[in-house]
SEGUMAR-396653 format. One record per residue (C-alpha): residue number from 0; y negated, z, x negated; residue in one letter. Coordinates in nm, 3 decimals. Layout:
BEGIN
- gumi  c2  c3  c1  gulo
- NUM  Y  Z  X  a
...
END
This chain:
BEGIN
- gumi  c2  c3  c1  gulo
- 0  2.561  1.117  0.459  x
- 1  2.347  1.137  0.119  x
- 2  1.978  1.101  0.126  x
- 3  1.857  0.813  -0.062  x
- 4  1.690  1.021  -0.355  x
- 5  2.065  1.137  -0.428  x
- 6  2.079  0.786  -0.539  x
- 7  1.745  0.865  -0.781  x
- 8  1.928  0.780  -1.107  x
- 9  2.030  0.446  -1.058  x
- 10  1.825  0.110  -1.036  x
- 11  1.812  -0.211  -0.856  x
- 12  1.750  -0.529  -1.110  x
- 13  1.528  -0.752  -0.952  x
- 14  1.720  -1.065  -0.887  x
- 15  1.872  -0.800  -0.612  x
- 16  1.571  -0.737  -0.459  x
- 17  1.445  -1.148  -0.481  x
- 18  1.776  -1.216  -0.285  x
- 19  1.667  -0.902  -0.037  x
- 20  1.369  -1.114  0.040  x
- 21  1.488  -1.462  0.052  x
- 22  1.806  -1.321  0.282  x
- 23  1.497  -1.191  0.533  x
- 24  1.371  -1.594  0.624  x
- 25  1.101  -1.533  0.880  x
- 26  1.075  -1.168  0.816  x
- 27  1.007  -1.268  0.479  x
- 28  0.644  -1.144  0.485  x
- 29  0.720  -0.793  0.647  x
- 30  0.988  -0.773  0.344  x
- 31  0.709  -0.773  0.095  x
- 32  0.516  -0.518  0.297  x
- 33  0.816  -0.312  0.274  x
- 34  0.867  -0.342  -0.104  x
- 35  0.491  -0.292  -0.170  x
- 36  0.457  0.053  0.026  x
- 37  0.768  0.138  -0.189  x
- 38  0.598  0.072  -0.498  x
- 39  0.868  -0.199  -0.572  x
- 40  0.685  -0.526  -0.776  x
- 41  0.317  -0.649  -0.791  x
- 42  0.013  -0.845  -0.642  x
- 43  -0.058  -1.165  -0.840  x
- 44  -0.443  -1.267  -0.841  x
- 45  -0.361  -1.503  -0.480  x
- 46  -0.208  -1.203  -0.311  x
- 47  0.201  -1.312  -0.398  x
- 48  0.403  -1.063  -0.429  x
- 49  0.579  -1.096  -0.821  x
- 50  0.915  -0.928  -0.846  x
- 51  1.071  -0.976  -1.216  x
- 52  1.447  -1.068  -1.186  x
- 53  1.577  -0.899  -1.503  x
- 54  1.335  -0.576  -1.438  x
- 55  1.476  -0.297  -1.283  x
- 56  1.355  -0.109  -0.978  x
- 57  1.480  0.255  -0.801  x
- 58  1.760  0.197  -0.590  x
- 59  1.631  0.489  -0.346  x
- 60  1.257  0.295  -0.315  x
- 61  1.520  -0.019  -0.225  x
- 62  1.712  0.188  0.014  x
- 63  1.411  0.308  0.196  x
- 64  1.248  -0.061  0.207  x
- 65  1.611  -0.165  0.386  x
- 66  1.596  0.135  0.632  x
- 67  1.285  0.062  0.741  x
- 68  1.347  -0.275  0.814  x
- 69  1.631  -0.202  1.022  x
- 70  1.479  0.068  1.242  x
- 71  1.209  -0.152  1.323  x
- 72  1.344  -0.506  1.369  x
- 73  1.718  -0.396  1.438  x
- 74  2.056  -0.510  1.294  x
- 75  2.001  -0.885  1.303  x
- 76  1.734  -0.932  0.979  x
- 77  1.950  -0.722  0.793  x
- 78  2.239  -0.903  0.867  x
- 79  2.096  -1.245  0.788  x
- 80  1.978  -1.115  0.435  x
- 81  2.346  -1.010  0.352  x
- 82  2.493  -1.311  0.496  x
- 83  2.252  -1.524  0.348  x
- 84  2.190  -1.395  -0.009  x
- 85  2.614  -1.501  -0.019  x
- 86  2.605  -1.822  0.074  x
- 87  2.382  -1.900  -0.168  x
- 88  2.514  -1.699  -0.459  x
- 89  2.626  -1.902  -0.784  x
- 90  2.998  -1.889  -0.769  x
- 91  3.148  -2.075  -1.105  x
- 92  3.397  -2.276  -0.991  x
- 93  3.727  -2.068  -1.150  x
- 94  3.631  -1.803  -0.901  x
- 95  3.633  -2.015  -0.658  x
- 96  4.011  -2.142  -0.691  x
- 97  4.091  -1.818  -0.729  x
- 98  4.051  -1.755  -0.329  x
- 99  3.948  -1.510  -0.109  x
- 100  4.190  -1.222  -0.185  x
- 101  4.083  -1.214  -0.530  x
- 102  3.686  -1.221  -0.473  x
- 103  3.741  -0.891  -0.276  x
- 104  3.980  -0.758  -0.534  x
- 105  3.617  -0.825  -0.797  x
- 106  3.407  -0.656  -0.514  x
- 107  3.324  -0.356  -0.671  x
- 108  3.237  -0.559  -1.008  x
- 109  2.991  -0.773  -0.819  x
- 110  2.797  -0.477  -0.651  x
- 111  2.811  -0.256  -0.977  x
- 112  2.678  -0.585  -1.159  x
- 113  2.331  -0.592  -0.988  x
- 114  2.287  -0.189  -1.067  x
- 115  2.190  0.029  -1.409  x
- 116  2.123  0.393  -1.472  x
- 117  1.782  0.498  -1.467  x
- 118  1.800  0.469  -1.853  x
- 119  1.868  0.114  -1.785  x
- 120  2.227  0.094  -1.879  x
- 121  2.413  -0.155  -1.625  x
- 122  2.692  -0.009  -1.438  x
- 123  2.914  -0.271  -1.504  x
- 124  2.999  -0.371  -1.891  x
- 125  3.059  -0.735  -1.913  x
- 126  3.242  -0.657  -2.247  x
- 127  3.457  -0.381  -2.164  x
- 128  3.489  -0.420  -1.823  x
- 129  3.425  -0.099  -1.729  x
- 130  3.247  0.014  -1.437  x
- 131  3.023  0.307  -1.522  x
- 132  2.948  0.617  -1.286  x
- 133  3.237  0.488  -1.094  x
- 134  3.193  0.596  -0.713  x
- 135  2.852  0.699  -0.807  x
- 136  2.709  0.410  -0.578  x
- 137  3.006  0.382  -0.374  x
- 138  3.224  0.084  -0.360  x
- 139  3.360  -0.246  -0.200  x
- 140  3.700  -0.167  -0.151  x
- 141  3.867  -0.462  0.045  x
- 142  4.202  -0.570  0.009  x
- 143  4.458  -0.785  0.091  x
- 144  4.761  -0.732  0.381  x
- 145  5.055  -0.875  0.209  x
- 146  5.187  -1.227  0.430  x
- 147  4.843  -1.239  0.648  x
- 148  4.566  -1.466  0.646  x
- 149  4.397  -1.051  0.651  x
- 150  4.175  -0.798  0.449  x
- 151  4.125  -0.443  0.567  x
- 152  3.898  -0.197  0.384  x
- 153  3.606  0.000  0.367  x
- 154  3.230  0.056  0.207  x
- 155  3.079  0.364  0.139  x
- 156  2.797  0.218  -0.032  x
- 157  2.425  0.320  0.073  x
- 158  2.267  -0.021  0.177  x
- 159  2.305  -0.070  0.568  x
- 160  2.582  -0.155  0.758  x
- 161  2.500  -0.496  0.928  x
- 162  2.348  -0.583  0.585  x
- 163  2.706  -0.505  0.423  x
- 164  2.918  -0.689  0.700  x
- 165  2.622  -0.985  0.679  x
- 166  2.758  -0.954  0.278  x
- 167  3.157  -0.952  0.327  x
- 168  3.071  -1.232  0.579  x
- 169  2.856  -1.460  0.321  x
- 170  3.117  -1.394  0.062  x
- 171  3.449  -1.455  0.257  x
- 172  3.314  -1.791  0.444  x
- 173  3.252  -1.916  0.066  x
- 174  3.622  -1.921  0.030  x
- 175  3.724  -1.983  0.388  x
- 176  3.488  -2.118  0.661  x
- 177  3.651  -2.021  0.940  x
- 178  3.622  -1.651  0.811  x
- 179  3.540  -1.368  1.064  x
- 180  3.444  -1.002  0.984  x
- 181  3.506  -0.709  1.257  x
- 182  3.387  -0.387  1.202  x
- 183  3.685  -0.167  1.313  x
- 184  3.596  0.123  1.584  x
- 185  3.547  0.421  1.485  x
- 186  3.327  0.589  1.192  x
- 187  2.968  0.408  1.117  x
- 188  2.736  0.442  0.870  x
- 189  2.451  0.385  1.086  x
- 190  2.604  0.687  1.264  x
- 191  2.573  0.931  0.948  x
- 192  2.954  0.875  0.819  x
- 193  3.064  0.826  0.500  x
- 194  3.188  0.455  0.514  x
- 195  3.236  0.202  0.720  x
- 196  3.563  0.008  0.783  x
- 197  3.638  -0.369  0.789  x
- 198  3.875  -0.668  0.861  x
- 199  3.832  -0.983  0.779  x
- 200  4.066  -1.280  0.910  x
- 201  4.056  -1.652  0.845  x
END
């Protein structure tokens, strides 16, 4: 498993890390504790925490704020956040009738999309369409079973576990509410492997 300062030349922008809070609810205040001991945003005059959407932040300062949250309030914040910064993510309408196989085939563009290099280049070019220092934060990679109502797939990306499944949750119920998401047995994340591994049925 890599340490989170092997993720030290990429950056968060900080409409990612306004979604990590809002996704918290009730833990909303220990979120900005978290950030703040990471050095991640600002004090206003009243005390509010100020996090600029289109600045950029270190993805490992992110990464620790996440960790911490799990190992002291468990699975379920985490989860919450990822399920809840989805259902209330902006999806134009074309995506939309595109369904649910196709907004997993776009996962990778999504999660690239919300990341730059430290120099501030984004990883993902909305012009080219290319996704820059591919595998270099890991990847969504979800697909389709051909003739099932079925996606299989894994993440190897750095941000928790029950956060992730909270994500492929949030984004799969946008398309189909009756969506479920099972983390298949086996390797874990949270257990120091590489990725973990996911179906999603509807």
């Amino acid at each position: 498993m890599r340490t989170f300062e092997e993720y030290s030349e990429f950056q968060v922008y900080g409409a990612t890390v306004l979604t990590f809070i809002e996704g918290f609810g009730s833990f909303t205040l220990l979120a900005h504790r978290f950030l703040l001991d990471e050095k991640i945003g600002t004090l206003d005059n009243g005390g509010s925490l100020i996090i600029e959407k289109e600045k950029l932040y270190p993805m490992p300062n992110l990464l620790r704020a996440f960790d911490r949250m799990g190992k002291e309030f468990g699975d379920l914040p985490l989860h919450r956040a990822g399920l809840t910064i989805q259902k209330n993510a902006f999806y134009p309408a074309a995506i939309l009738a595109e369904g649910i196989a196709e907004a997993f085939n776009r996962g990778d563009v999504r999660y690239y999309l919300n990341h730059a290099t430290k120099d501030g280049k984004p990883l993902y070019d909305v012009e080219t369409h290319e996704l820059r220092h591919l595998g270099g934060i890991g990847h969504y990679s979800l697909k389709a079973v051909p003739g099932k109502k079925e996606i299989r797939g894994f993440v190897d990306a750095p941000y928790p576990c029950p956060y992730t499944q909270g994500v492929i949750l949030g984004v799969a119920q946008r398309f189909e509410a009756n969506a479920t998401v099972t983390h298949e047995p086996g390797p874990c994340r949270k257990n120091g492997d590489k990725a973990c591994y996911y179906t999603i049925r509807w």
